[in-house]
PDB file of N, H, CA, C and O in Angstrom:
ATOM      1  N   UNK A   1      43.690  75.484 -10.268  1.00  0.00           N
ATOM      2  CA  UNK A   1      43.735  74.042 -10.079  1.00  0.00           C
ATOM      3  C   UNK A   1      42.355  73.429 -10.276  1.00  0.00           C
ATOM      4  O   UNK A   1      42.228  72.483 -11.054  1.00  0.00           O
ATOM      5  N   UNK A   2      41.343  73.909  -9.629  1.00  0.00           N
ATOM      6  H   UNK A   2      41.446  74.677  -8.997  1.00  0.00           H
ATOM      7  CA  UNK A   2      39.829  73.961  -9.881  1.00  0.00           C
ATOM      8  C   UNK A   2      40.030  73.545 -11.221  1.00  0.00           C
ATOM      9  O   UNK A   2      40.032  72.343 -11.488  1.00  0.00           O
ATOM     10  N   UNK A   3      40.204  74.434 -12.115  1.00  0.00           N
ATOM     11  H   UNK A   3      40.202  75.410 -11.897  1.00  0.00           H
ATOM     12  CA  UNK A   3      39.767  74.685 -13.845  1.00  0.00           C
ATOM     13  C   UNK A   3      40.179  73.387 -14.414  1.00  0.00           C
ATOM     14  O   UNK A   3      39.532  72.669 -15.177  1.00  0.00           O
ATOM     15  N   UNK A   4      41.592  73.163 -13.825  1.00  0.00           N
ATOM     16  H   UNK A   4      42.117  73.747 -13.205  1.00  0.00           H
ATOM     17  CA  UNK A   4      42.513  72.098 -14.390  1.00  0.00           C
ATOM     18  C   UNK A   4      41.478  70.768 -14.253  1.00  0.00           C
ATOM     19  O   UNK A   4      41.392  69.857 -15.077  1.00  0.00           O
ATOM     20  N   UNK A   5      40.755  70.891 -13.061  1.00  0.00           N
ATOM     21  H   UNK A   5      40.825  71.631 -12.392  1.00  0.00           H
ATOM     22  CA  UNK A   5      40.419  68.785 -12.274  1.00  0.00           C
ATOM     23  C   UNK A   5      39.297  69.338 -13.466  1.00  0.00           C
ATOM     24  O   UNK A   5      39.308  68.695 -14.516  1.00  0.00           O
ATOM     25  N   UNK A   6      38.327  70.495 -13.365  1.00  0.00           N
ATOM     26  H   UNK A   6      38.318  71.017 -12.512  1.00  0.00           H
ATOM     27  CA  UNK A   6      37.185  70.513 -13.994  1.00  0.00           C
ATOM     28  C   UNK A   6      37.146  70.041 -15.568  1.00  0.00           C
ATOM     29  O   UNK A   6      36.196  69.409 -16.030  1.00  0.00           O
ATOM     30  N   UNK A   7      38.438  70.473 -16.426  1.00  0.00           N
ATOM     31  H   UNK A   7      39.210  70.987 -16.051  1.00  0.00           H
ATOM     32  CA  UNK A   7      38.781  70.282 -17.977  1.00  0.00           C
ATOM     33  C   UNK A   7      39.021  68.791 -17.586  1.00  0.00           C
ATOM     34  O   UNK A   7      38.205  68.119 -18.217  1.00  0.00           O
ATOM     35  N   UNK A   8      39.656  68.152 -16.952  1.00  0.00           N
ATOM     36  H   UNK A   8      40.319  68.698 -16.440  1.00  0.00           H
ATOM     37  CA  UNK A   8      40.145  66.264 -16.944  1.00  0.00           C
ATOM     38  C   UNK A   8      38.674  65.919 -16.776  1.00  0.00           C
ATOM     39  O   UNK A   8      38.085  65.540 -17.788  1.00  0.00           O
ATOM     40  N   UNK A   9      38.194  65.977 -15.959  1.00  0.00           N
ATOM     41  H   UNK A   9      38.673  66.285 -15.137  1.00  0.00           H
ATOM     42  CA  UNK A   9      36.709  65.489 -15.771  1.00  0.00           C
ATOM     43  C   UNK A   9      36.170  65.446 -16.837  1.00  0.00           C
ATOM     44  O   UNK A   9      36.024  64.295 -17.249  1.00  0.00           O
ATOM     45  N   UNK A  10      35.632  66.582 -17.774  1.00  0.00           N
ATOM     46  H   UNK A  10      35.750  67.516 -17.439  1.00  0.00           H
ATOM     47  CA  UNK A  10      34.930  67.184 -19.278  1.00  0.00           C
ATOM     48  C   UNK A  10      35.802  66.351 -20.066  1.00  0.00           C
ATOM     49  O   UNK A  10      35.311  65.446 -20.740  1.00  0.00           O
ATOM     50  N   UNK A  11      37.006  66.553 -20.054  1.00  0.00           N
ATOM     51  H   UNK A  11      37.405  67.288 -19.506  1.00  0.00           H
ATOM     52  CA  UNK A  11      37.452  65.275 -21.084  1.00  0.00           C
ATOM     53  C   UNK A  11      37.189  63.983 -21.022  1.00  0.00           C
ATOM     54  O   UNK A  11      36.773  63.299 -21.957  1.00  0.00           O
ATOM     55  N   UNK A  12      37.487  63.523 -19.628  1.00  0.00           N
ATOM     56  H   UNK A  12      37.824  64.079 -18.868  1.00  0.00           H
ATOM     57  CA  UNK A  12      37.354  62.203 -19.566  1.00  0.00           C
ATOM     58  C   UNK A  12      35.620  61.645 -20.177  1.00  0.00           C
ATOM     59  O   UNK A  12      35.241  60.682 -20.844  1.00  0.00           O
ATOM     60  N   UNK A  13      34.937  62.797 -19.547  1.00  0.00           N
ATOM     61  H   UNK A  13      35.245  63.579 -19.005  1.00  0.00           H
ATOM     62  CA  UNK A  13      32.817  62.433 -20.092  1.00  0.00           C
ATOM     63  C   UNK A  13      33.646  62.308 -21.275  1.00  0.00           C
ATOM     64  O   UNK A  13      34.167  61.254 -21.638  1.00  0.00           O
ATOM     65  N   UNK A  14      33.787  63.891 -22.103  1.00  0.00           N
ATOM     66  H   UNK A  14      33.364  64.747 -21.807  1.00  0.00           H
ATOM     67  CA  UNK A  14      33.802  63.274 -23.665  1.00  0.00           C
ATOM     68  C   UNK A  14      34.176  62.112 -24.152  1.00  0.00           C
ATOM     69  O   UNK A  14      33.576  61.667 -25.131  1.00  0.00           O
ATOM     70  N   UNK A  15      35.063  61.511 -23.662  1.00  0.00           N
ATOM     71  H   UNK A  15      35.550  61.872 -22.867  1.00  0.00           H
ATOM     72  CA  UNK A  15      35.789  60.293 -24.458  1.00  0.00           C
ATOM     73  C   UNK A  15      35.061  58.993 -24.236  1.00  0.00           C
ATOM     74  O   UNK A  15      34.783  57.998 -24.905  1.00  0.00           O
ATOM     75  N   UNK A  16      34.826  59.531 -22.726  1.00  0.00           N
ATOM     76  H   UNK A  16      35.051  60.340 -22.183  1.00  0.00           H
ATOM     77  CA  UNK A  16      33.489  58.139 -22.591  1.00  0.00           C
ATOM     78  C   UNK A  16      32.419  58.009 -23.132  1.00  0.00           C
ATOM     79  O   UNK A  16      31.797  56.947 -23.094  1.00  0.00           O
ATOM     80  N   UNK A  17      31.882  59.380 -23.916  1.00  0.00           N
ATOM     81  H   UNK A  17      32.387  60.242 -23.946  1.00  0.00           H
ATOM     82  CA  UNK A  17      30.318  59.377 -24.074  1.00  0.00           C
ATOM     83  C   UNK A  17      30.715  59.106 -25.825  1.00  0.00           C
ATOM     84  O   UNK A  17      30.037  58.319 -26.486  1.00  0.00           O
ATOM     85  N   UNK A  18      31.739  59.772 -26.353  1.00  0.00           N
ATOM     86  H   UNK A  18      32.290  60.411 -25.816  1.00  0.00           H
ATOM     87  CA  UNK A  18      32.087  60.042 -27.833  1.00  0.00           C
ATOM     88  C   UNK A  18      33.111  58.834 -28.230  1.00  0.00           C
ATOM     89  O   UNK A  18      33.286  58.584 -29.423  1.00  0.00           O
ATOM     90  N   UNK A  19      33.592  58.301 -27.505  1.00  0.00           N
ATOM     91  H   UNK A  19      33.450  58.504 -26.537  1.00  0.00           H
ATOM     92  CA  UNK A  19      35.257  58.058 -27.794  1.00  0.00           C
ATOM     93  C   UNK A  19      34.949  56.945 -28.832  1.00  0.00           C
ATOM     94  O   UNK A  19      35.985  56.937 -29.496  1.00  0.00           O
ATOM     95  N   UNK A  20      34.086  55.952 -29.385  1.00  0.00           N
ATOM     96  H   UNK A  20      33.244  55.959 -28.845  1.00  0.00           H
ATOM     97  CA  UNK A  20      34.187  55.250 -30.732  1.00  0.00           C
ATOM     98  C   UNK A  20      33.530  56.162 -31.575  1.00  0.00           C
ATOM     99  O   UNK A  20      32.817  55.627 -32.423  1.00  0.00           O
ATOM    100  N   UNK A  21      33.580  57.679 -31.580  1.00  0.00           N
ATOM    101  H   UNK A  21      34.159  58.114 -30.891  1.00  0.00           H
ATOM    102  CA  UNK A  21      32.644  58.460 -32.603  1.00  0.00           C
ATOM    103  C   UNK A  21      34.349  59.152 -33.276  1.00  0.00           C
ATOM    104  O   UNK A  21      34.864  59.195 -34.393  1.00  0.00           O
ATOM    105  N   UNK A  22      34.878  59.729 -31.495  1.00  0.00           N
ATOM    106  H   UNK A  22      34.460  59.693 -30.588  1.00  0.00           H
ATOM    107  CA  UNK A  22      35.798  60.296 -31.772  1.00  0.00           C
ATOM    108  C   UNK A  22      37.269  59.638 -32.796  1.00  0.00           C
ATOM    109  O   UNK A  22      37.949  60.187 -33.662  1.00  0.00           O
ATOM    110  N   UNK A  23      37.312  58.336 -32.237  1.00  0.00           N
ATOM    111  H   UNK A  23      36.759  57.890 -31.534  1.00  0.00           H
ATOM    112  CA  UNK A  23      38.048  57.118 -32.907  1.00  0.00           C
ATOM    113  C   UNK A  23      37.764  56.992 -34.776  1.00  0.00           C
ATOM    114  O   UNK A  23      38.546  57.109 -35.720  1.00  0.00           O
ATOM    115  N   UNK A  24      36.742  56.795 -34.729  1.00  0.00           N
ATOM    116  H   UNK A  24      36.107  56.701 -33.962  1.00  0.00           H
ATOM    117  CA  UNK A  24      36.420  56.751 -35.829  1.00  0.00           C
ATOM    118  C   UNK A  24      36.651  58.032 -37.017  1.00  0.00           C
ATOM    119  O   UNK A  24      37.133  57.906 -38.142  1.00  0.00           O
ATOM    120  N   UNK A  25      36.245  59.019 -36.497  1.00  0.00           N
ATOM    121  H   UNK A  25      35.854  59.122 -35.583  1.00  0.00           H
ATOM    122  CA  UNK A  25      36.980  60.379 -37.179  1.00  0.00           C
ATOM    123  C   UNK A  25      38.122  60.772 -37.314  1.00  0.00           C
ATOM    124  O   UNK A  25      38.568  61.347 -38.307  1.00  0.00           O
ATOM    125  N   UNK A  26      38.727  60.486 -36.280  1.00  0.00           N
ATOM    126  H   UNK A  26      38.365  60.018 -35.473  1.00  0.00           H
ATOM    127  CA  UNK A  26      40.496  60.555 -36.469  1.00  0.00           C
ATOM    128  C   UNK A  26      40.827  59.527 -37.406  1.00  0.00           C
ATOM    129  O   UNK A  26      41.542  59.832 -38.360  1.00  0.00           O
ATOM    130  N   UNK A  27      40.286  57.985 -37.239  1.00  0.00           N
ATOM    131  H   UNK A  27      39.705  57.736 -36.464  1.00  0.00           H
ATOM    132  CA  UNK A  27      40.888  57.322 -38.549  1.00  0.00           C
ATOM    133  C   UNK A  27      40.426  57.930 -39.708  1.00  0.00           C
ATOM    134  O   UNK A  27      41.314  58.347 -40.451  1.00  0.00           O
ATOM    135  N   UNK A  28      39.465  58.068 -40.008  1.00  0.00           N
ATOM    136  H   UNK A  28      38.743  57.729 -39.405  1.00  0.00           H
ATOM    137  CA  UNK A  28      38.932  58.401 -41.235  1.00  0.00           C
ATOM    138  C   UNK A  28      39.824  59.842 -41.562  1.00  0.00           C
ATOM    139  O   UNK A  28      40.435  59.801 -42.630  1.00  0.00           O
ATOM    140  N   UNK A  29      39.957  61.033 -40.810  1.00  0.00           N
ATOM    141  H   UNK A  29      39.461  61.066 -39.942  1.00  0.00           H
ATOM    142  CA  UNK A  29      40.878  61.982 -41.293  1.00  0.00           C
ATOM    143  C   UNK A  29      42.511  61.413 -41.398  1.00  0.00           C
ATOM    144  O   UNK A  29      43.282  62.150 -42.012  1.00  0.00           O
ATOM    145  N   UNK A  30      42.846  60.635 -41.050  1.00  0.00           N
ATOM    146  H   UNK A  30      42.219  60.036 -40.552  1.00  0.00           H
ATOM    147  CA  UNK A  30      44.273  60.052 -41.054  1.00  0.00           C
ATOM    148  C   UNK A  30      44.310  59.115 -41.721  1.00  0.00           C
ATOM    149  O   UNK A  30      45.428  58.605 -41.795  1.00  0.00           O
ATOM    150  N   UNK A  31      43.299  58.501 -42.430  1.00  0.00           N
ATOM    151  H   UNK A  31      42.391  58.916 -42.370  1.00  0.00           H
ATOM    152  CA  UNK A  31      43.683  57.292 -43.934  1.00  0.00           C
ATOM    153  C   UNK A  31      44.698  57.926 -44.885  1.00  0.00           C
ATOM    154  O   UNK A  31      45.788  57.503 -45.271  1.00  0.00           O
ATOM    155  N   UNK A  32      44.027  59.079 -45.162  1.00  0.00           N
ATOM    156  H   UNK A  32      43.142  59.422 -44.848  1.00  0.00           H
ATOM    157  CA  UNK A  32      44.143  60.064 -46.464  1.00  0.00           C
ATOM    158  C   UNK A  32      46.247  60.190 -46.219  1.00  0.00           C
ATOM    159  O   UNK A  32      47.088  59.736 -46.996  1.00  0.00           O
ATOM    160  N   UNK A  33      46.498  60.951 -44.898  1.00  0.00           N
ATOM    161  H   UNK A  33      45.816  61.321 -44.268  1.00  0.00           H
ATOM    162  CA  UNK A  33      47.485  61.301 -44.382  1.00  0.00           C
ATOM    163  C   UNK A  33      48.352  60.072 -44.409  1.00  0.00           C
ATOM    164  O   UNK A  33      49.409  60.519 -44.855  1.00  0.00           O
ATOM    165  N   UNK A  34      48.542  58.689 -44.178  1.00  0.00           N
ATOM    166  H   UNK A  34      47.683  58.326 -43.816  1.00  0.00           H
ATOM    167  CA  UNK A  34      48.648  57.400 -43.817  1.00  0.00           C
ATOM    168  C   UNK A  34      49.149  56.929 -45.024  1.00  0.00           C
ATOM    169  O   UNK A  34      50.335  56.602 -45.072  1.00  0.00           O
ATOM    170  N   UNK A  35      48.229  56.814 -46.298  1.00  0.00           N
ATOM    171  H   UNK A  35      47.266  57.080 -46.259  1.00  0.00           H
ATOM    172  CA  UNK A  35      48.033  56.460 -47.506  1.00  0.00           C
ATOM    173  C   UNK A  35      49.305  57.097 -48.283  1.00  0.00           C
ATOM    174  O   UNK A  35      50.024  56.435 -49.031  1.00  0.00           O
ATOM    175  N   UNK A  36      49.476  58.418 -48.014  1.00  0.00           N
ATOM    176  H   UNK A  36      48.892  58.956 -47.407  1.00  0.00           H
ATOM    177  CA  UNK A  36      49.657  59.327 -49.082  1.00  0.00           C
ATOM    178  C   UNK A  36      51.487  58.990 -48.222  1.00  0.00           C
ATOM    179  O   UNK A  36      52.480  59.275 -48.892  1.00  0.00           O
ATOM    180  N   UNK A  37      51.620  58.550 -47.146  1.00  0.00           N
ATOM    181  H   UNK A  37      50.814  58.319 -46.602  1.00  0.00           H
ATOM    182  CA  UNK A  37      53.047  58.334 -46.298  1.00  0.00           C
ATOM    183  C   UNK A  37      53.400  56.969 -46.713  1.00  0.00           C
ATOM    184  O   UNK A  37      54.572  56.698 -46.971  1.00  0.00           O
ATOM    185  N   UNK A  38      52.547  56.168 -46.789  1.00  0.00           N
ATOM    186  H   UNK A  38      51.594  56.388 -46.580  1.00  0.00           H
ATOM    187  CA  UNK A  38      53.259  54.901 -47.203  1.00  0.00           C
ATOM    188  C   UNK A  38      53.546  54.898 -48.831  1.00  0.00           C
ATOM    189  O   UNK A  38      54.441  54.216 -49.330  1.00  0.00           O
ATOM    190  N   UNK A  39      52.804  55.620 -49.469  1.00  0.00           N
ATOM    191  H   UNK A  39      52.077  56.174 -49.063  1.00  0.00           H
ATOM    192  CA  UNK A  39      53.232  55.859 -51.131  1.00  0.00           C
ATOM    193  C   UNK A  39      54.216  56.605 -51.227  1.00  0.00           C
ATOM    194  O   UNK A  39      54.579  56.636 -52.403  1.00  0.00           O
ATOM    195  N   UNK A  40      55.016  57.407 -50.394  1.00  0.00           N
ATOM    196  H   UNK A  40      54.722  57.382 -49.439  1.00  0.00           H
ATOM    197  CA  UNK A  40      56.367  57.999 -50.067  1.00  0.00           C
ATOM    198  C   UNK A  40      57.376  56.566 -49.957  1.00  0.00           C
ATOM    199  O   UNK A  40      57.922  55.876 -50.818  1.00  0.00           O
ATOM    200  N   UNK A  41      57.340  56.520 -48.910  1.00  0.00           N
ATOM    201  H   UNK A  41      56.896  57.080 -48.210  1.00  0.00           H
ATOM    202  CA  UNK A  41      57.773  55.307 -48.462  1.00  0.00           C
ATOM    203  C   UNK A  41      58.261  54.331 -49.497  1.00  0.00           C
ATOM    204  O   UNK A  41      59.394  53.889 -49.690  1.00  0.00           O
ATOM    205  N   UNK A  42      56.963  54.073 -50.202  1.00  0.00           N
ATOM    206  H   UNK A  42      56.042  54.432 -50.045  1.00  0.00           H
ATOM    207  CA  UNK A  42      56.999  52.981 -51.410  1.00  0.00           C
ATOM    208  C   UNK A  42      58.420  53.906 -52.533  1.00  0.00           C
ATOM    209  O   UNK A  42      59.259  53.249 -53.149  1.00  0.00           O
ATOM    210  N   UNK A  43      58.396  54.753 -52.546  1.00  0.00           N
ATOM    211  H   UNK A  43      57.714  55.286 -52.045  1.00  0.00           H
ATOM    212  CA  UNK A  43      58.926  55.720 -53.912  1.00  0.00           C
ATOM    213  C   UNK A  43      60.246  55.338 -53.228  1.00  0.00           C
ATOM    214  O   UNK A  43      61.018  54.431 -53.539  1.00  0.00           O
ATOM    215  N   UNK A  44      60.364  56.489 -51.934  1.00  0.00           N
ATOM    216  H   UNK A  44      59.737  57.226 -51.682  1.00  0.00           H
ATOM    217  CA  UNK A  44      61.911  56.031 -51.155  1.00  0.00           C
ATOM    218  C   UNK A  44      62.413  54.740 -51.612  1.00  0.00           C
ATOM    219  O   UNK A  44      63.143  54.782 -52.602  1.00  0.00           O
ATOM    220  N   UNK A  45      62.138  53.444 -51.022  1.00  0.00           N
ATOM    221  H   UNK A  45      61.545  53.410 -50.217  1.00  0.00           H
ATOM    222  CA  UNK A  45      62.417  52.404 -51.418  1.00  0.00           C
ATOM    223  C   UNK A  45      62.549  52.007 -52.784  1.00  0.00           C
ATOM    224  O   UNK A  45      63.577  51.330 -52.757  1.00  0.00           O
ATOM    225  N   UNK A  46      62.330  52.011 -53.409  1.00  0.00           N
ATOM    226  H   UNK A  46      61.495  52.561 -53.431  1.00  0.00           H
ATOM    227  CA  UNK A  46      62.121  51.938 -55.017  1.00  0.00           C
ATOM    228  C   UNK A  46      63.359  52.655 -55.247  1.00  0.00           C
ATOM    229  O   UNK A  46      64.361  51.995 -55.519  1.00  0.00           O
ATOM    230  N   UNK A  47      63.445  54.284 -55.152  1.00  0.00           N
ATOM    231  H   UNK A  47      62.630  54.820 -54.931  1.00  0.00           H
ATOM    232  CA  UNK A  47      64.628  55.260 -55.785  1.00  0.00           C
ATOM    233  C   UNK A  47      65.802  54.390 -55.271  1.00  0.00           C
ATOM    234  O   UNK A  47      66.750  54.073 -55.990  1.00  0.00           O
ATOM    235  N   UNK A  48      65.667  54.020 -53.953  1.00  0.00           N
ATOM    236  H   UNK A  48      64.897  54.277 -53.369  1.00  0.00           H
ATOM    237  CA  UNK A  48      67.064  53.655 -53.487  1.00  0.00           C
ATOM    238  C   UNK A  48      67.628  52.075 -53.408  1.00  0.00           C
ATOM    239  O   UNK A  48      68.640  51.576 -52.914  1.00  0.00           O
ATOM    240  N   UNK A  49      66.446  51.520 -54.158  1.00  0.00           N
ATOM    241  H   UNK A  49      65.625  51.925 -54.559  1.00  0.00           H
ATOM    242  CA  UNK A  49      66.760  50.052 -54.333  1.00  0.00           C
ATOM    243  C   UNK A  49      67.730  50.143 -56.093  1.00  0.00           C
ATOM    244  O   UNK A  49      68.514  49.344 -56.605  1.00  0.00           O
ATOM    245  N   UNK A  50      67.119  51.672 -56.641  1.00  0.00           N
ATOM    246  H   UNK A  50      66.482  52.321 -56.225  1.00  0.00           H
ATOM    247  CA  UNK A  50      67.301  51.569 -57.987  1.00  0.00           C
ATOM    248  C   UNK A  50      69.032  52.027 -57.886  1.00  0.00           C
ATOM    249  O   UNK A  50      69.790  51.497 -58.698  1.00  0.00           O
ATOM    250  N   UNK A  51      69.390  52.652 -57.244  1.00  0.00           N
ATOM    251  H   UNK A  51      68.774  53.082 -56.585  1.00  0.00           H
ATOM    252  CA  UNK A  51      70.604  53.734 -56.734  1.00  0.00           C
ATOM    253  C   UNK A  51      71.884  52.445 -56.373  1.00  0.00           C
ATOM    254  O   UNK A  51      73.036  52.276 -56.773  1.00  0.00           O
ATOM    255  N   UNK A  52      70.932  51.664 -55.368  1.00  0.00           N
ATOM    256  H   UNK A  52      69.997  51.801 -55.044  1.00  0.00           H
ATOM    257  CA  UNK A  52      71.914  50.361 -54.966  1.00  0.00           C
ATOM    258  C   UNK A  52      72.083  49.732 -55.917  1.00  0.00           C
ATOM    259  O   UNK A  52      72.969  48.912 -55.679  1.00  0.00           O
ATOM    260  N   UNK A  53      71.602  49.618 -57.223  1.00  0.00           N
ATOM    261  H   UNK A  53      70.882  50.285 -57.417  1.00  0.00           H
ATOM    262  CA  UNK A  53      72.014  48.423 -58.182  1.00  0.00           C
ATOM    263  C   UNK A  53      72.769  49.128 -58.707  1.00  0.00           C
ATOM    264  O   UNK A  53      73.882  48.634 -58.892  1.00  0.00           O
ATOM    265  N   UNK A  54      72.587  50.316 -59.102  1.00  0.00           N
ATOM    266  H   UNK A  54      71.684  50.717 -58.952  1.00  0.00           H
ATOM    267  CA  UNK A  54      73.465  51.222 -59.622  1.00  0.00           C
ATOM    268  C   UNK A  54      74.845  51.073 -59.486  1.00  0.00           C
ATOM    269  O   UNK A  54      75.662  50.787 -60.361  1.00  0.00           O
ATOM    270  N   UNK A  55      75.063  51.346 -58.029  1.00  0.00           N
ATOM    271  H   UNK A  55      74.399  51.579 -57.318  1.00  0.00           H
ATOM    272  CA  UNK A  55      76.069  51.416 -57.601  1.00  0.00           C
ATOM    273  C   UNK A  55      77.201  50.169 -57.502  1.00  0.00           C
ATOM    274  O   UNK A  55      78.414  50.199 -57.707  1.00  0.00           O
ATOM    275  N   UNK A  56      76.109  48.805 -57.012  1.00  0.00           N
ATOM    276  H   UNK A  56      75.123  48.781 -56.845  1.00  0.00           H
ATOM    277  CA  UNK A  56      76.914  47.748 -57.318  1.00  0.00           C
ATOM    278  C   UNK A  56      77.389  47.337 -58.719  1.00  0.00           C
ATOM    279  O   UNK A  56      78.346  46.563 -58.734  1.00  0.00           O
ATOM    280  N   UNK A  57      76.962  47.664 -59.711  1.00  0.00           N
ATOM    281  H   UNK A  57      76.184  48.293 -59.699  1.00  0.00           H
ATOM    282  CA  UNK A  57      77.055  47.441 -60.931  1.00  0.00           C
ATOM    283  C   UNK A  57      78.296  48.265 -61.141  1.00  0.00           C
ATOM    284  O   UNK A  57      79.378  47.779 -61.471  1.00  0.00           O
ATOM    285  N   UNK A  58      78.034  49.765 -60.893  1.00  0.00           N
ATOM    286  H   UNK A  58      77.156  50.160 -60.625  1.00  0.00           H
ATOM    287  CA  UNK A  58      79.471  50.367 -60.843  1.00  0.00           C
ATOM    288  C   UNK A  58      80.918  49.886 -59.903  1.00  0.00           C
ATOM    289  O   UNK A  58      82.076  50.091 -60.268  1.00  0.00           O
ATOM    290  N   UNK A  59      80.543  49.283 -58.765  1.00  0.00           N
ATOM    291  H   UNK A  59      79.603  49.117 -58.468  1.00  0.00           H
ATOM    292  CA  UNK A  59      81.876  48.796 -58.336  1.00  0.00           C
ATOM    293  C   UNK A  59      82.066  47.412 -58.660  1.00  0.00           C
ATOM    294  O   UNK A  59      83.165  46.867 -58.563  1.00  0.00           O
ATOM    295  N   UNK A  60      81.123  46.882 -59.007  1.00  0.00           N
ATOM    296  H   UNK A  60      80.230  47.325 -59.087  1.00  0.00           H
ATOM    297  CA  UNK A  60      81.647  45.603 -59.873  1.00  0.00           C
ATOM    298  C   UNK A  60      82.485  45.700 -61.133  1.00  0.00           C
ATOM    299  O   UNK A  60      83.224  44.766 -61.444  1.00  0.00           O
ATOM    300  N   UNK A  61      82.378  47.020 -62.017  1.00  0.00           N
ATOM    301  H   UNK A  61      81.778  47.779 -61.764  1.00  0.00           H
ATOM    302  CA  UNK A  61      82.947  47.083 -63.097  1.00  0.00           C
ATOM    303  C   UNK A  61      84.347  47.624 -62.875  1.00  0.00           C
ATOM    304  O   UNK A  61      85.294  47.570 -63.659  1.00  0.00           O
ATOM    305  N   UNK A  62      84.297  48.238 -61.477  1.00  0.00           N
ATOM    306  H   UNK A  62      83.528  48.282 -60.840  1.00  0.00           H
ATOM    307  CA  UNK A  62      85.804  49.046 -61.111  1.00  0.00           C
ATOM    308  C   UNK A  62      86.859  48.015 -61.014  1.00  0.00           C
ATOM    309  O   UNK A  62      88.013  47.849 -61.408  1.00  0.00           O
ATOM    310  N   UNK A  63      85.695  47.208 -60.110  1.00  0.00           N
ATOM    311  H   UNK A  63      84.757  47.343 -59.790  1.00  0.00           H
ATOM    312  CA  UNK A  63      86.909  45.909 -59.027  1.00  0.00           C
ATOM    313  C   UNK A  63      87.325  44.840 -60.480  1.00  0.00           C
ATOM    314  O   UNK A  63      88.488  44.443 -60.400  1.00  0.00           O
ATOM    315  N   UNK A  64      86.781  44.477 -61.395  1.00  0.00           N
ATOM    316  H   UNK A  64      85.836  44.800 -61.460  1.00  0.00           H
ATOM    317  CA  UNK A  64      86.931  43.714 -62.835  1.00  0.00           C
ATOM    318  C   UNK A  64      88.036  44.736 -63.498  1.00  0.00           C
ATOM    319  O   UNK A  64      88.912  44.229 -64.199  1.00  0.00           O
ATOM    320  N   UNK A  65      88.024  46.012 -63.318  1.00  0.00           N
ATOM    321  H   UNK A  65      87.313  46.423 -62.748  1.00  0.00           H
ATOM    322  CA  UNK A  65      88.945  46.690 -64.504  1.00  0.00           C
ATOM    323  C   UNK A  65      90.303  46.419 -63.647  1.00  0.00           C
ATOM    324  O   UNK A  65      91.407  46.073 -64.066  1.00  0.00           O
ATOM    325  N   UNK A  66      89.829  46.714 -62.169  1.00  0.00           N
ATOM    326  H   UNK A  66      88.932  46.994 -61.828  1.00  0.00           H
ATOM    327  CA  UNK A  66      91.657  46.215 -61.039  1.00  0.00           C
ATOM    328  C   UNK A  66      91.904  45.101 -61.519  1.00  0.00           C
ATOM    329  O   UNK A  66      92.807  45.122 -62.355  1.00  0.00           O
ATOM    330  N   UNK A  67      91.347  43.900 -61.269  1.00  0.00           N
ATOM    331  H   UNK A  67      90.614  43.883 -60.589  1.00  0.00           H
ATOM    332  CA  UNK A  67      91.925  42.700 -61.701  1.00  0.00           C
ATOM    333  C   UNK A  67      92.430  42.730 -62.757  1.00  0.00           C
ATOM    334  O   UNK A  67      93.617  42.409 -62.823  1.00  0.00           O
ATOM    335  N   UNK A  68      91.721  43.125 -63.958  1.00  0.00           N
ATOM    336  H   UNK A  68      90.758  43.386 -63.904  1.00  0.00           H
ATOM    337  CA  UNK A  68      92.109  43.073 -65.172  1.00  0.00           C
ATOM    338  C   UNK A  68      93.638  43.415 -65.331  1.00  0.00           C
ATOM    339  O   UNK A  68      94.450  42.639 -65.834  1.00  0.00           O
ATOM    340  N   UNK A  69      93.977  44.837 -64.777  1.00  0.00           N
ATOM    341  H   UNK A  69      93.317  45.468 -64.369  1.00  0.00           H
ATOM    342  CA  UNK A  69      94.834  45.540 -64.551  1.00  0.00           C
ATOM    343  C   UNK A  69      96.341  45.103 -64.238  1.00  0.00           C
ATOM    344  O   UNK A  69      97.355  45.261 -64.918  1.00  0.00           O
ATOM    345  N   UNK A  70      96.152  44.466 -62.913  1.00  0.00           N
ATOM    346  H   UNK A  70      95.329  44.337 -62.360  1.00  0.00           H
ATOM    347  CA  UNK A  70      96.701  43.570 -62.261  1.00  0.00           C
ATOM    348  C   UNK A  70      97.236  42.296 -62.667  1.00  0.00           C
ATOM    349  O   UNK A  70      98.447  42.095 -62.579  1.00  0.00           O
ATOM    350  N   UNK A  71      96.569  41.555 -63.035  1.00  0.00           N
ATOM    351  H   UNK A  71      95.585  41.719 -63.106  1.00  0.00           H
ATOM    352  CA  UNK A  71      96.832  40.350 -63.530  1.00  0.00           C
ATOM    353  C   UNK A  71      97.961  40.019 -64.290  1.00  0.00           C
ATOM    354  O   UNK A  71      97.977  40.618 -65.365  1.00  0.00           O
ATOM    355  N   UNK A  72      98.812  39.349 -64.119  1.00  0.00           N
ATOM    356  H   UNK A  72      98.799  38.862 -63.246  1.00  0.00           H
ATOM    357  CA  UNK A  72      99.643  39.138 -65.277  1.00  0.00           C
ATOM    358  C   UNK A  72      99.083  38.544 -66.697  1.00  0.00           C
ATOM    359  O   UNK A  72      98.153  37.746 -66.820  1.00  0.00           O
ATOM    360  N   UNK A  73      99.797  39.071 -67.641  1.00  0.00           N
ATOM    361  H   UNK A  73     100.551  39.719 -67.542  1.00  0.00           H
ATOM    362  CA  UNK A  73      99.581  38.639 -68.885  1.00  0.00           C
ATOM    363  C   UNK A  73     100.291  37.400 -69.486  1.00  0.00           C
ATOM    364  O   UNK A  73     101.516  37.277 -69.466  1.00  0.00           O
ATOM    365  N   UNK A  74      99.346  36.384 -70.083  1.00  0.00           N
ATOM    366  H   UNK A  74      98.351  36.484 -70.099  1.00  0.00           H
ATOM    367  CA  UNK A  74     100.066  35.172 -70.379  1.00  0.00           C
ATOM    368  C   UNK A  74     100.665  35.856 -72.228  1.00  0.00           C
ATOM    369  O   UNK A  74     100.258  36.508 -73.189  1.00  0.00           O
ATOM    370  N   UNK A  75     101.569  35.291 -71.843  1.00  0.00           N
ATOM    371  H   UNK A  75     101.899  34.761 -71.062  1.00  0.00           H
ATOM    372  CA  UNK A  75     102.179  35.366 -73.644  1.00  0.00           C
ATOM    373  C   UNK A  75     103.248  36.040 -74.065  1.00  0.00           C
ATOM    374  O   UNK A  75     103.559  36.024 -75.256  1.00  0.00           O
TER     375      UNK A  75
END
């Protein structure tokens, strides 16, 4: 239990003595990580914006061939 209060204590100094050093290094190692997730992101969106037109385009042409289908014929 000792060891335990003694490590919270040592952490807590570090963060007080470091913590805009420590801040600053974690962003800077996590831009890279961050960057490279939202350019996922960007692709996701994109593939599946491209997939949805797709698709509406295909059931627009289904639901036009029913009607077509359907419809009575004048003549």
């Amino acid at each position: 239990m000792v060891r335990f209060v003694i490590g919270a204590l040592a952490g807590g100094l570090a963060v007080w003595f470091w913590g805009d050093e420590l801040r600053r290094l974690v962003d800077a190692k996590t831009r890279d990580v961050r960057t490279m997730a939202a350019e996922k992101l960007q692709a996701v969106e994109d593939k599946a914006a491209d997939v949805l037109d797709r698709t509406k385009e295909q059931v627009s042409s289904t639901l036009q061939a029913g009607q077509d289908a359907i419809r009575p014929r004048m003549g």
